[in-house]
PDB file with one MODEL, atoms N, CA, C and O in Angstrom:
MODEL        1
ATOM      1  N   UNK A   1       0.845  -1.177   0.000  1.00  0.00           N
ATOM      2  CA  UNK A   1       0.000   0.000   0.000  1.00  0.00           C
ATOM      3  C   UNK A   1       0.886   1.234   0.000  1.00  0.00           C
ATOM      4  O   UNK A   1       1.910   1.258   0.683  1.00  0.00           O
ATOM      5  N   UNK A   2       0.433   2.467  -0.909  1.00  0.00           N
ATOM      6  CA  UNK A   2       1.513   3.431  -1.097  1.00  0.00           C
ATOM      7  C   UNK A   2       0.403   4.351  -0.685  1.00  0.00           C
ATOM      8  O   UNK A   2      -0.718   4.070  -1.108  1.00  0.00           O
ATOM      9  N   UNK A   3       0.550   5.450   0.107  1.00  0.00           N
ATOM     10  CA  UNK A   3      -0.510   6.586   0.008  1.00  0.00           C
ATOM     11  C   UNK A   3       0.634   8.152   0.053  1.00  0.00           C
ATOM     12  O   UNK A   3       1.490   8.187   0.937  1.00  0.00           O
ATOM     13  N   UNK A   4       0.538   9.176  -0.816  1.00  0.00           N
ATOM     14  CA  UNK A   4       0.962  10.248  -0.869  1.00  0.00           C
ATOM     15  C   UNK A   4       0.251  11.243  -0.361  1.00  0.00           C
ATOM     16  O   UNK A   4      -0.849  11.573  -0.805  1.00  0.00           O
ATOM     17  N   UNK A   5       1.013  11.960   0.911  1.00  0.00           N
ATOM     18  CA  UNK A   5       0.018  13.126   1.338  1.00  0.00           C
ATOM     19  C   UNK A   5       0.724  14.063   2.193  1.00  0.00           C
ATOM     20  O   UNK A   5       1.178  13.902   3.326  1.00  0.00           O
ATOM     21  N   UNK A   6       0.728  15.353   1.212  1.00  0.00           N
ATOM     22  CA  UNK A   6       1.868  16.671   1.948  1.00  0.00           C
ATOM     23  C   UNK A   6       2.947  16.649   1.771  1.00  0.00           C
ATOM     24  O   UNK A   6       3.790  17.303   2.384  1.00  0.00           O
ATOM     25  N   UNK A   7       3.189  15.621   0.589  1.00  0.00           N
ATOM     26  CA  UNK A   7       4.922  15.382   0.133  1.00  0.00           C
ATOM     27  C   UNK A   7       5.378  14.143   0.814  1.00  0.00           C
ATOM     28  O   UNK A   7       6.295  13.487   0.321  1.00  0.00           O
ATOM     29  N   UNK A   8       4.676  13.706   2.144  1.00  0.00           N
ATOM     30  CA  UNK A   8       5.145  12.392   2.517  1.00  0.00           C
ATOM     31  C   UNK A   8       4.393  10.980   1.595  1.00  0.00           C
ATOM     32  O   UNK A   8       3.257  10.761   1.174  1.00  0.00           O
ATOM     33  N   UNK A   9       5.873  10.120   1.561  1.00  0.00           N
ATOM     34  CA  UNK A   9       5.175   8.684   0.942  1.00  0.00           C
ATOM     35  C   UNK A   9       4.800   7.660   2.738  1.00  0.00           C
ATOM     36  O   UNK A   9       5.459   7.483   3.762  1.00  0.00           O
ATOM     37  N   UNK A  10       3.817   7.361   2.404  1.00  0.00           N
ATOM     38  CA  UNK A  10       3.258   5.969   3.158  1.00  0.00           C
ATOM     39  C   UNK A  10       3.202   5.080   2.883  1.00  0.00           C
ATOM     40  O   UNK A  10       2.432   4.839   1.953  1.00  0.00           O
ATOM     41  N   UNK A  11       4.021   3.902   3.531  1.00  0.00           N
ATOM     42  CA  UNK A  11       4.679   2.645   2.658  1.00  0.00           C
ATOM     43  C   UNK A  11       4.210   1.571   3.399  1.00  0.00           C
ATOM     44  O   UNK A  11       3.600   2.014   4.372  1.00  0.00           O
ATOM     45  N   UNK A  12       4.221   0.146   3.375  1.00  0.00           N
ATOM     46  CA  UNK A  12       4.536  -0.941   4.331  1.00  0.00           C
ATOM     47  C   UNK A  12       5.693  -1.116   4.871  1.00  0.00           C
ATOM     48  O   UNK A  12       5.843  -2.152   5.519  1.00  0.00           O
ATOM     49  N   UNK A  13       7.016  -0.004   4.739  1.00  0.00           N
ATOM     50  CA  UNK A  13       8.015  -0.356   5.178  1.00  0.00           C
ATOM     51  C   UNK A  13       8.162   1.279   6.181  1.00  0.00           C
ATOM     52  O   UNK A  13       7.744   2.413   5.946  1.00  0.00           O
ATOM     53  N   UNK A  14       8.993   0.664   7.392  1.00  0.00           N
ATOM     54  CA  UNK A  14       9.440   1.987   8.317  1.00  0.00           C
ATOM     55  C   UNK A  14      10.222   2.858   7.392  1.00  0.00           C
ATOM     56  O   UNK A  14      11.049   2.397   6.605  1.00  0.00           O
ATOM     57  N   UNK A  15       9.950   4.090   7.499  1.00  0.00           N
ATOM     58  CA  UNK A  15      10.867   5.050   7.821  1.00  0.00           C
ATOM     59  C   UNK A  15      11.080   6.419   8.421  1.00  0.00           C
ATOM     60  O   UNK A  15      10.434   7.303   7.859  1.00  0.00           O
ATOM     61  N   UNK A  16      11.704   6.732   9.258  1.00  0.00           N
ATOM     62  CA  UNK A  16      11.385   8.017  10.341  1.00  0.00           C
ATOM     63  C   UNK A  16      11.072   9.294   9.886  1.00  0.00           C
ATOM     64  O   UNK A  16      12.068   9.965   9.617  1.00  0.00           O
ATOM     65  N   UNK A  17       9.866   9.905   9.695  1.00  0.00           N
ATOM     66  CA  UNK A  17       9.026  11.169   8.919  1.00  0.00           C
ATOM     67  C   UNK A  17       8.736  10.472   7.981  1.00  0.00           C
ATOM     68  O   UNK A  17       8.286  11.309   7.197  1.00  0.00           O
ATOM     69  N   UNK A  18       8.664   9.439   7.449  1.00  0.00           N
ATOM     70  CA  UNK A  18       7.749   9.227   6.014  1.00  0.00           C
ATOM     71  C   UNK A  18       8.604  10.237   4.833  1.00  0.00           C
ATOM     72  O   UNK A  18       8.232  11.094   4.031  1.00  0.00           O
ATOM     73  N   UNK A  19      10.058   9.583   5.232  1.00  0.00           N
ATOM     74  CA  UNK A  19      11.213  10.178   4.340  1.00  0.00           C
ATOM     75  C   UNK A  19      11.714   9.057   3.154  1.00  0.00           C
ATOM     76  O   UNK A  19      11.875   9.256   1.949  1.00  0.00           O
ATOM     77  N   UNK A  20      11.910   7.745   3.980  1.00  0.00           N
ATOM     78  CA  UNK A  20      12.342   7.033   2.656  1.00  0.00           C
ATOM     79  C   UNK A  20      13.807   7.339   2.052  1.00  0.00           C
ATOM     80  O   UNK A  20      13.982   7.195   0.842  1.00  0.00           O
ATOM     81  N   UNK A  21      14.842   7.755   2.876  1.00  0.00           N
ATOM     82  CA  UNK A  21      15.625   8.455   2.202  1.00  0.00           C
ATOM     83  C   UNK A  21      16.839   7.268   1.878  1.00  0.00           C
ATOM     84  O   UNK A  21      18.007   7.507   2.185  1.00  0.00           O
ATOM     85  N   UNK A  22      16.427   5.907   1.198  1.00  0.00           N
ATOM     86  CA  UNK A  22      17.038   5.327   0.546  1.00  0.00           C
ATOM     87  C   UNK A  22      16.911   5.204  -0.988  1.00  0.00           C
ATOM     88  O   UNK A  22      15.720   5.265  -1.292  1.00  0.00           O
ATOM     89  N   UNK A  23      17.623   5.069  -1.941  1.00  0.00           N
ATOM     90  CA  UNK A  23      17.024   4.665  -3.728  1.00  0.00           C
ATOM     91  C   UNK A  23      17.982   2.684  -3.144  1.00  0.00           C
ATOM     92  O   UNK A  23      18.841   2.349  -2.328  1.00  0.00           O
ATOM     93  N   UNK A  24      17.112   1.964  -4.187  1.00  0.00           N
ATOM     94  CA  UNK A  24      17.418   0.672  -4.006  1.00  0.00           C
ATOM     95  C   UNK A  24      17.972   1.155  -5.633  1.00  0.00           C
ATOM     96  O   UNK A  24      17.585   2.102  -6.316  1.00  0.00           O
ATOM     97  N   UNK A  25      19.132  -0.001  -5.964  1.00  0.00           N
ATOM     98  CA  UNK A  25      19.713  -0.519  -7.292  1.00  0.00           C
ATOM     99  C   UNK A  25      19.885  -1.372  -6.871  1.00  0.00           C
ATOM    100  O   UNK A  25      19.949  -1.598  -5.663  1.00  0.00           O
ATOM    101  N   UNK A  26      20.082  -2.509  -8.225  1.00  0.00           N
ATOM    102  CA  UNK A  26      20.076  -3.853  -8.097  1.00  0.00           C
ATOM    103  C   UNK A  26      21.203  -3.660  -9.566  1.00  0.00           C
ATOM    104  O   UNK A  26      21.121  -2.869 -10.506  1.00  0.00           O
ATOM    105  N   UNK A  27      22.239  -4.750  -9.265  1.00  0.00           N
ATOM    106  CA  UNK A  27      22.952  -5.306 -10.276  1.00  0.00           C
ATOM    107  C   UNK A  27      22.417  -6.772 -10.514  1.00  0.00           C
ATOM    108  O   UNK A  27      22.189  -7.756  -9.810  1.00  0.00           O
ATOM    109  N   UNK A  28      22.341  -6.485 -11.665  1.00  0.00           N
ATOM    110  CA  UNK A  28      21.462  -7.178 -12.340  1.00  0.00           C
ATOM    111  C   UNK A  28      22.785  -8.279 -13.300  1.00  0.00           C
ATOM    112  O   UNK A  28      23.402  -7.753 -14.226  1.00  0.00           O
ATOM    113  N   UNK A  29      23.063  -9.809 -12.907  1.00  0.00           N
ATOM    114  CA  UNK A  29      23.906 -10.816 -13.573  1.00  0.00           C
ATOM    115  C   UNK A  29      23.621 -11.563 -14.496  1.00  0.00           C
ATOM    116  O   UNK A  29      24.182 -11.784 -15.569  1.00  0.00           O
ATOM    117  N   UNK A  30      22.176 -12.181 -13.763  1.00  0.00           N
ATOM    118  CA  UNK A  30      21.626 -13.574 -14.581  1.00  0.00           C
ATOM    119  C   UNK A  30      20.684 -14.061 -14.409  1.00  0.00           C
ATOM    120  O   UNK A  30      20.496 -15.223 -14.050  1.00  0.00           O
ATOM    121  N   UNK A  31      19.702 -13.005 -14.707  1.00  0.00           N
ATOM    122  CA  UNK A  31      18.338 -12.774 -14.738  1.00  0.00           C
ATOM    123  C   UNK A  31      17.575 -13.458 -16.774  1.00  0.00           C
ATOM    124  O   UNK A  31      17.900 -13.265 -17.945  1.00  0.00           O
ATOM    125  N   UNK A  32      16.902 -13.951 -16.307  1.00  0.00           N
ATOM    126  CA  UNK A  32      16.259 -14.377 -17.690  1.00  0.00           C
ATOM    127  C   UNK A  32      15.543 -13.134 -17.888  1.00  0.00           C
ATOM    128  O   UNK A  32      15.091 -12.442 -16.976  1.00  0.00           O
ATOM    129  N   UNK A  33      15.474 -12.921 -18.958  1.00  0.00           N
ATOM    130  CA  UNK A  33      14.679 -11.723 -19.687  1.00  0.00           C
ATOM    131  C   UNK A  33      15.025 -10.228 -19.385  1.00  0.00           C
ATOM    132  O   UNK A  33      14.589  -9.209 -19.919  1.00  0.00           O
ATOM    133  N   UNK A  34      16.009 -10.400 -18.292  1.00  0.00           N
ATOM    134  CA  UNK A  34      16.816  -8.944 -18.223  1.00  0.00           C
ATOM    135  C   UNK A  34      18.045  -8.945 -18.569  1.00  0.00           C
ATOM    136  O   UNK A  34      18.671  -9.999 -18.461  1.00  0.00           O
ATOM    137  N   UNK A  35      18.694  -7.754 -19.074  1.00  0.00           N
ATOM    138  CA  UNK A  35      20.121  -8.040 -19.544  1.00  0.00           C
ATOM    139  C   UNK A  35      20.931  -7.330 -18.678  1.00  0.00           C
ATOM    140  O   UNK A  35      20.406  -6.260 -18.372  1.00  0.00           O
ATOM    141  N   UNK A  36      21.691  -7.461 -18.318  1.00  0.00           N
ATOM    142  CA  UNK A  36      22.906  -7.929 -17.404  1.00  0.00           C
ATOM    143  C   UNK A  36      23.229  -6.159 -17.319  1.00  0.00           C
ATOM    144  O   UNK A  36      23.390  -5.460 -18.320  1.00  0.00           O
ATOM    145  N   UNK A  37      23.268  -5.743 -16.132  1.00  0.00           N
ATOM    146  CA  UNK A  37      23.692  -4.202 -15.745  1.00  0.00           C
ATOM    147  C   UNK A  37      23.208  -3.338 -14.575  1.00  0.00           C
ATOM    148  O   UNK A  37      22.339  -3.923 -13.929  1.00  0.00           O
ATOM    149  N   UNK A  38      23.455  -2.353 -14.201  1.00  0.00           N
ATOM    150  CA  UNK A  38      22.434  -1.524 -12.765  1.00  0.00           C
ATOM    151  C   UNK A  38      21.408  -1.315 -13.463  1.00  0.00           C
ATOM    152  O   UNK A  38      21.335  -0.928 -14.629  1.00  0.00           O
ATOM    153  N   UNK A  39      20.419  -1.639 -12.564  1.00  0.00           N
ATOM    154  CA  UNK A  39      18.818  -0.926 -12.427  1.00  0.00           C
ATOM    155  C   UNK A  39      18.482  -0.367 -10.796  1.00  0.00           C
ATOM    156  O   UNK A  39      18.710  -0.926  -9.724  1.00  0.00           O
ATOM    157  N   UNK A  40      17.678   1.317 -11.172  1.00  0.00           N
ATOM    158  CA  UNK A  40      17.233   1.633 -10.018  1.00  0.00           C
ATOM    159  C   UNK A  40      15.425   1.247 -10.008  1.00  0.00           C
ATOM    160  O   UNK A  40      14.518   1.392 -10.827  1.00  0.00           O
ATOM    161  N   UNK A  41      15.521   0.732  -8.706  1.00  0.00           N
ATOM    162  CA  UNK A  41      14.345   0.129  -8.250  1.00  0.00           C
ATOM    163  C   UNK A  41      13.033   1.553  -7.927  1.00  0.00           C
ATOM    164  O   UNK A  41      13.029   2.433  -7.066  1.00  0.00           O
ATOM    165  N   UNK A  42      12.189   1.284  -8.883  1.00  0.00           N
ATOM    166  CA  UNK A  42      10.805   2.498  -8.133  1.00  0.00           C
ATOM    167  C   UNK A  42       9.740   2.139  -7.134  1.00  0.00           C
ATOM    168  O   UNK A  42       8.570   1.974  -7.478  1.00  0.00           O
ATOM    169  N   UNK A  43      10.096   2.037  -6.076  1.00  0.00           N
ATOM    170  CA  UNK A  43       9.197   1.247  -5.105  1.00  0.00           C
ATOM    171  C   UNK A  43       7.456   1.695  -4.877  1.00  0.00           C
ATOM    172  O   UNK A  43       6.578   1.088  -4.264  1.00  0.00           O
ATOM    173  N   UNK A  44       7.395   3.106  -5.703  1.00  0.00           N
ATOM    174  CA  UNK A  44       6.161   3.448  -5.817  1.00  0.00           C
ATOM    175  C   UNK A  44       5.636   2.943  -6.903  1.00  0.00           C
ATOM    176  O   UNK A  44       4.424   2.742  -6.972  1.00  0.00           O
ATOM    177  N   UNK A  45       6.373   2.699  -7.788  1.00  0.00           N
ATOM    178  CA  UNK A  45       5.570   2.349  -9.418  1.00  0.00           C
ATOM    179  C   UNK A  45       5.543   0.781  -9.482  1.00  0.00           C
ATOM    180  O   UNK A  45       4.668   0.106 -10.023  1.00  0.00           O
ATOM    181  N   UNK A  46       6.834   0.257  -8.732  1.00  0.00           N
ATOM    182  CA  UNK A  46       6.870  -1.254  -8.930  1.00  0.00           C
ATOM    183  C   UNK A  46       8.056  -1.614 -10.258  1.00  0.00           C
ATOM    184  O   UNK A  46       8.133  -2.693 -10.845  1.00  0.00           O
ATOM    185  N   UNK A  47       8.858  -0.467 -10.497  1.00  0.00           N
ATOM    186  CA  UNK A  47       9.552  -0.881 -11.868  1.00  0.00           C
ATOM    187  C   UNK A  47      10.754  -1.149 -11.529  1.00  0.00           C
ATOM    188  O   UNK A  47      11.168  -1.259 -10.375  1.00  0.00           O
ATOM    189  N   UNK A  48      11.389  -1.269 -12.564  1.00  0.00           N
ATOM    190  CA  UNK A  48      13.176  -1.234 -13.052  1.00  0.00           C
ATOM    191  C   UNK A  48      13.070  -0.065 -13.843  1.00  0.00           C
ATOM    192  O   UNK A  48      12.089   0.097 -14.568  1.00  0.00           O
ATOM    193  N   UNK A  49      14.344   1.088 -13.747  1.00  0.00           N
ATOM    194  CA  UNK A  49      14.872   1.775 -14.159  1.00  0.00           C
ATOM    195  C   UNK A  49      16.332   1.417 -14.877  1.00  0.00           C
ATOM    196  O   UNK A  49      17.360   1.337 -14.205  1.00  0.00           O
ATOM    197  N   UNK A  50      16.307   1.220 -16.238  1.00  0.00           N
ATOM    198  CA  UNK A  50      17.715   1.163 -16.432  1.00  0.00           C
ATOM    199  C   UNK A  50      18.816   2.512 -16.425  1.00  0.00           C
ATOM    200  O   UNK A  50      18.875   3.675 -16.826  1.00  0.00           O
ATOM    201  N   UNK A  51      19.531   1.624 -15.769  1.00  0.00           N
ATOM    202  CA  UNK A  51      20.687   2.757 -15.512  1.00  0.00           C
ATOM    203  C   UNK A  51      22.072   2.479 -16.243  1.00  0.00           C
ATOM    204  O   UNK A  51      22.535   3.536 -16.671  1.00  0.00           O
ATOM    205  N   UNK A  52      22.700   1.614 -16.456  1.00  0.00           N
ATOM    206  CA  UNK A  52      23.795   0.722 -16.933  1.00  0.00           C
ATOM    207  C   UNK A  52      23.897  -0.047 -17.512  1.00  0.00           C
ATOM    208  O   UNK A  52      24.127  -0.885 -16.640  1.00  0.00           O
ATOM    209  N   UNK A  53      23.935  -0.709 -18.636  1.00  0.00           N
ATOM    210  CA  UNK A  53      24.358  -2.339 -19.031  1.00  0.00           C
ATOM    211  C   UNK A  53      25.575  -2.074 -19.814  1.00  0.00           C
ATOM    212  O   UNK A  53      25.512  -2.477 -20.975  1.00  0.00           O
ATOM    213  N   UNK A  54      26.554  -1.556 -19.500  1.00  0.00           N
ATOM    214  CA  UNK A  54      27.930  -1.367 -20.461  1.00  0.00           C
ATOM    215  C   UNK A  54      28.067  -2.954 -20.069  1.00  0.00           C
ATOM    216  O   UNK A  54      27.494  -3.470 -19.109  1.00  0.00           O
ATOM    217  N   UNK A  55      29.063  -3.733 -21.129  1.00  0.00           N
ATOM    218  CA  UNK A  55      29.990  -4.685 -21.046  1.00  0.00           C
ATOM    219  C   UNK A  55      31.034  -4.428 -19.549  1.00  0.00           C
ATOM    220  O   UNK A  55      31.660  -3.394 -19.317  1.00  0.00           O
ATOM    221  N   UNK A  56      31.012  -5.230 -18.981  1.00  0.00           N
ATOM    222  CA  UNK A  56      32.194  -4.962 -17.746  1.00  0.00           C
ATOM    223  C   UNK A  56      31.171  -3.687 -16.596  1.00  0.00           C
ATOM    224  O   UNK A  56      31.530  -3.058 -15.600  1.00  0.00           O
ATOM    225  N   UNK A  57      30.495  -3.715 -16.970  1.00  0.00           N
ATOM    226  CA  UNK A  57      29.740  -2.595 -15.414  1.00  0.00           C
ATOM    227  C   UNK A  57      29.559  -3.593 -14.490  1.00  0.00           C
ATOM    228  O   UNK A  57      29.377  -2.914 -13.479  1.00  0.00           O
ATOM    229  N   UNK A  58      29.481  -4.779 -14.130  1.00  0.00           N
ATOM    230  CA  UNK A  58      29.549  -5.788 -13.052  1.00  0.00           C
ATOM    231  C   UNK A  58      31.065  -5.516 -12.604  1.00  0.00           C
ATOM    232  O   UNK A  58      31.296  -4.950 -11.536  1.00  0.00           O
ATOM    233  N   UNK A  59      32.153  -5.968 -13.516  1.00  0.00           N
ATOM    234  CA  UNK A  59      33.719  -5.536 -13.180  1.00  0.00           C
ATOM    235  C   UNK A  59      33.804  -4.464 -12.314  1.00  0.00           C
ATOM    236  O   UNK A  59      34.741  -4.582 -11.524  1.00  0.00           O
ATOM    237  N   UNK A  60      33.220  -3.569 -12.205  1.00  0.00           N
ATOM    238  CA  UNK A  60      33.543  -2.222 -11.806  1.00  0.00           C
ATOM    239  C   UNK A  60      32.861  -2.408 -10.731  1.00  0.00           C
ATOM    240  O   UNK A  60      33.653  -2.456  -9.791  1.00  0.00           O
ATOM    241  N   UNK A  61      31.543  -2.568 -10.304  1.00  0.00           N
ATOM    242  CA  UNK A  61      31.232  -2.509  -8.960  1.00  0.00           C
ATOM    243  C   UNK A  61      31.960  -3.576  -8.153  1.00  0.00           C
ATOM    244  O   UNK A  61      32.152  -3.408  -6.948  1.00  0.00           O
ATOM    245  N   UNK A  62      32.382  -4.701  -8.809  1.00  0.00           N
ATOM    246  CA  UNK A  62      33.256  -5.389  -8.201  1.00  0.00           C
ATOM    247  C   UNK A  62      34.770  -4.707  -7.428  1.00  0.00           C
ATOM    248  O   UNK A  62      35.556  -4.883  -6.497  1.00  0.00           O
ATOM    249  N   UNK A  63      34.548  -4.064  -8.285  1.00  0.00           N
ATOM    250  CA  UNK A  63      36.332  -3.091  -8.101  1.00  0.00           C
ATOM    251  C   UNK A  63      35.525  -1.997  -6.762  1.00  0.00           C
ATOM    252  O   UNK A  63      36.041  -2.002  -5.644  1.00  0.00           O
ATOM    253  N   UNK A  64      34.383  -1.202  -7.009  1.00  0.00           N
ATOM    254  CA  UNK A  64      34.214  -0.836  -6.120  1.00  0.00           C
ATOM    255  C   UNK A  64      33.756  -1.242  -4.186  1.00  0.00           C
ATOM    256  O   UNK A  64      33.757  -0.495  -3.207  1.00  0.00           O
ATOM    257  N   UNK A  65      33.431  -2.664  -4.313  1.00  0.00           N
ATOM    258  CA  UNK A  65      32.939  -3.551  -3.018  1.00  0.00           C
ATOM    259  C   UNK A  65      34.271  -3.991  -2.876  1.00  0.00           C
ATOM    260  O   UNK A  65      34.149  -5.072  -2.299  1.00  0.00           O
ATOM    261  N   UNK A  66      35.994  -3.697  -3.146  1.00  0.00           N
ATOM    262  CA  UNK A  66      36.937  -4.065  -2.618  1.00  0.00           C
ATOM    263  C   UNK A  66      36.985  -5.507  -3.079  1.00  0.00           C
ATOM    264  O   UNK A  66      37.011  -6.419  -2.253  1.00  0.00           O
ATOM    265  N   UNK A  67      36.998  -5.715  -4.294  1.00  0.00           N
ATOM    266  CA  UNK A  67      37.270  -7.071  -4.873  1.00  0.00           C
ATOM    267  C   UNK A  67      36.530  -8.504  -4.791  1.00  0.00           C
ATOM    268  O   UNK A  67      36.958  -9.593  -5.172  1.00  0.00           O
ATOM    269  N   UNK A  68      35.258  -8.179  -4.167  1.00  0.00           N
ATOM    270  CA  UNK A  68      34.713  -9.476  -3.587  1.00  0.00           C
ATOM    271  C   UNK A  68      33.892  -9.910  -5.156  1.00  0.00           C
ATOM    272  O   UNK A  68      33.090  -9.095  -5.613  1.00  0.00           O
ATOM    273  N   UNK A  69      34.094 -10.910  -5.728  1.00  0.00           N
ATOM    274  CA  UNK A  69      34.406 -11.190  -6.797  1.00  0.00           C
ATOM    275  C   UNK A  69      32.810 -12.283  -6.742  1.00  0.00           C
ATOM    276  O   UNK A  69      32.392 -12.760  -7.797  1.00  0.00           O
ATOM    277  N   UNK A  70      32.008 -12.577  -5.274  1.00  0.00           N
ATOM    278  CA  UNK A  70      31.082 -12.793  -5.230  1.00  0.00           C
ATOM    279  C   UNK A  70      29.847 -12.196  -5.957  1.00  0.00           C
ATOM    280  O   UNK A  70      28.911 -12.785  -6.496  1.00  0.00           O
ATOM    281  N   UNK A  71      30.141 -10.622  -5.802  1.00  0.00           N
ATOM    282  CA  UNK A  71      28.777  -9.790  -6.554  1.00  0.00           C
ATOM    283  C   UNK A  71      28.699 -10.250  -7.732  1.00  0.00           C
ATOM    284  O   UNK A  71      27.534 -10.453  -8.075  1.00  0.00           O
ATOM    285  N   UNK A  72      29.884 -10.632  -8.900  1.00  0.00           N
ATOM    286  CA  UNK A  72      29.653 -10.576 -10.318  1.00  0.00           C
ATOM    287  C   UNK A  72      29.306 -12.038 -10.513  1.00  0.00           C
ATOM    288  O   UNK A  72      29.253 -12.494 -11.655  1.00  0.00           O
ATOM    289  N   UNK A  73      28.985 -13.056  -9.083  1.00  0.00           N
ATOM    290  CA  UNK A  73      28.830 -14.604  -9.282  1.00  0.00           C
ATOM    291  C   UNK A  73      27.083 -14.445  -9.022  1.00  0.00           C
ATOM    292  O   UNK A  73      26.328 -15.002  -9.819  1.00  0.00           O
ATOM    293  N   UNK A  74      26.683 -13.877  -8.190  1.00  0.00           N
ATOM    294  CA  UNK A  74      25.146 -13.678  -7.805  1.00  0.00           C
ATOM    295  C   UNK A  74      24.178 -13.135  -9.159  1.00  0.00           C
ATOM    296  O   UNK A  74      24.430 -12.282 -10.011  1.00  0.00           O
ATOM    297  N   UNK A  75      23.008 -13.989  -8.967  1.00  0.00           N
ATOM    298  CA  UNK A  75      22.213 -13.362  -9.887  1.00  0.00           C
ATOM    299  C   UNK A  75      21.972 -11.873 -10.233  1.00  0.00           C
ATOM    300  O   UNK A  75      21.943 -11.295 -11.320  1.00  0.00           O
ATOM    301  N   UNK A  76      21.772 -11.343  -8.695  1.00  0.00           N
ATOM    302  CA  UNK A  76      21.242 -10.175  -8.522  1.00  0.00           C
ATOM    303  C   UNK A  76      22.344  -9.869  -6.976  1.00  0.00           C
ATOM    304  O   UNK A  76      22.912 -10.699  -6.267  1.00  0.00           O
ATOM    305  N   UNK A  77      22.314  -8.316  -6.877  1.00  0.00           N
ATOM    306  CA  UNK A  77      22.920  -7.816  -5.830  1.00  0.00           C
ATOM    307  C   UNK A  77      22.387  -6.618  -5.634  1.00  0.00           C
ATOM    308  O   UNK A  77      22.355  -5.890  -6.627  1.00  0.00           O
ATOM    309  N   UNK A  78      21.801  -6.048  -4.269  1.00  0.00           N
ATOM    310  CA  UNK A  78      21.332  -5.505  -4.013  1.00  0.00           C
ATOM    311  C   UNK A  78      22.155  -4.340  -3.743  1.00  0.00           C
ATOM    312  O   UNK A  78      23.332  -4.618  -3.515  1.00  0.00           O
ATOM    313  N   UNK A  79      21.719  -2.587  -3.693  1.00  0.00           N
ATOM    314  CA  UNK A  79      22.777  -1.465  -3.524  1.00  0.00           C
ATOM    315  C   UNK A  79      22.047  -0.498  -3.156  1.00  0.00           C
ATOM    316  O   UNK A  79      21.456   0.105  -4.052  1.00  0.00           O
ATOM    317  N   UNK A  80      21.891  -0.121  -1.962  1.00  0.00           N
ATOM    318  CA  UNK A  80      21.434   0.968  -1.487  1.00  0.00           C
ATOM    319  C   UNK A  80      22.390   2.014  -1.157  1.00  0.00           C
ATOM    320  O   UNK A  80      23.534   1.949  -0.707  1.00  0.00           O
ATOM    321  N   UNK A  81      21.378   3.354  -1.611  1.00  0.00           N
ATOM    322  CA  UNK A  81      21.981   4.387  -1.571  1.00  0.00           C
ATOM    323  C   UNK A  81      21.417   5.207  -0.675  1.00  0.00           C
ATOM    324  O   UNK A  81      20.203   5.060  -0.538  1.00  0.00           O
ATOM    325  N   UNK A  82      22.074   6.237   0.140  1.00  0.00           N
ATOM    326  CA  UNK A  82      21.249   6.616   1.174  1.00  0.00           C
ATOM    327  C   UNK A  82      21.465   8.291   0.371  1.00  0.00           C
ATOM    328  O   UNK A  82      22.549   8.595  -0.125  1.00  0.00           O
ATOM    329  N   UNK A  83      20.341   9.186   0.359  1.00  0.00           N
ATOM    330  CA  UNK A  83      20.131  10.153   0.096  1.00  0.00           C
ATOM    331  C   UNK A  83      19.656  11.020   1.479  1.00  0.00           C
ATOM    332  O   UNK A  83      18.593  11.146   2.087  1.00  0.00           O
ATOM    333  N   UNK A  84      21.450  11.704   1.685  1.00  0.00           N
ATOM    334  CA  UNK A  84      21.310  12.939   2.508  1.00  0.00           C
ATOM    335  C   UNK A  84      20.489  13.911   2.605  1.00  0.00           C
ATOM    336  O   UNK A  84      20.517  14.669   3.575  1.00  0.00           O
ATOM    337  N   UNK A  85      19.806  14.013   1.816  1.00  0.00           N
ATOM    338  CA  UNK A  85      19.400  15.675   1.793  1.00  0.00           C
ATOM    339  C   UNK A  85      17.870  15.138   1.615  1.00  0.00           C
ATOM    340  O   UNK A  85      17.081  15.876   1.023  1.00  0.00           O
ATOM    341  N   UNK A  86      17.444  13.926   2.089  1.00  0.00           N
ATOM    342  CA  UNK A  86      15.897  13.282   2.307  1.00  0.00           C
ATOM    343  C   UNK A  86      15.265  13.438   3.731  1.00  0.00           C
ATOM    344  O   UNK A  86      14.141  12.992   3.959  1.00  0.00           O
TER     345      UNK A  86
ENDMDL
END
């Protein structure tokens, strides 16, 4: 259930003022019918946003999580971003 009112979102999930001040991305590996790259998650609409599918954009977040060579083995990997100014 999503309800909008006065600029606040109302979610099934906590968050302190009805701020929300996370964006979800998902790296996206080895998904059938999706092709391989970041997507940001719209938790109000229910979508995927593509953001990335270069060749080697898995490589790189790998390089950025300090080498754990696990993210680019997982289907999917989850990446939250926390937005300061929410």
């Amino acid at each position: 259930m999503v309800q909008v009112t006065h600029g606040a979102t109302f979610r099934n999930v906590p968050s302190a003022g009805a701020r929300h001040a996370f964006e979800t991305y998902l790296l996206i590996n080895n998904v059938t019918s999706v092709p391989n790259g970041i997507y940001r998650f719209l938790a109000i609409v229910h979508k995927l946003v593509e953001i990335n599918t270069e060749p080697g954009i898995a490589d790189r977040v790998i390089e950025g999580c300090l080498g754990q060579d696990f993210i680019g083995k997982s289907a999917v990997t989850f990446i939250w971003k926390q937005m300061l100014t929410e």
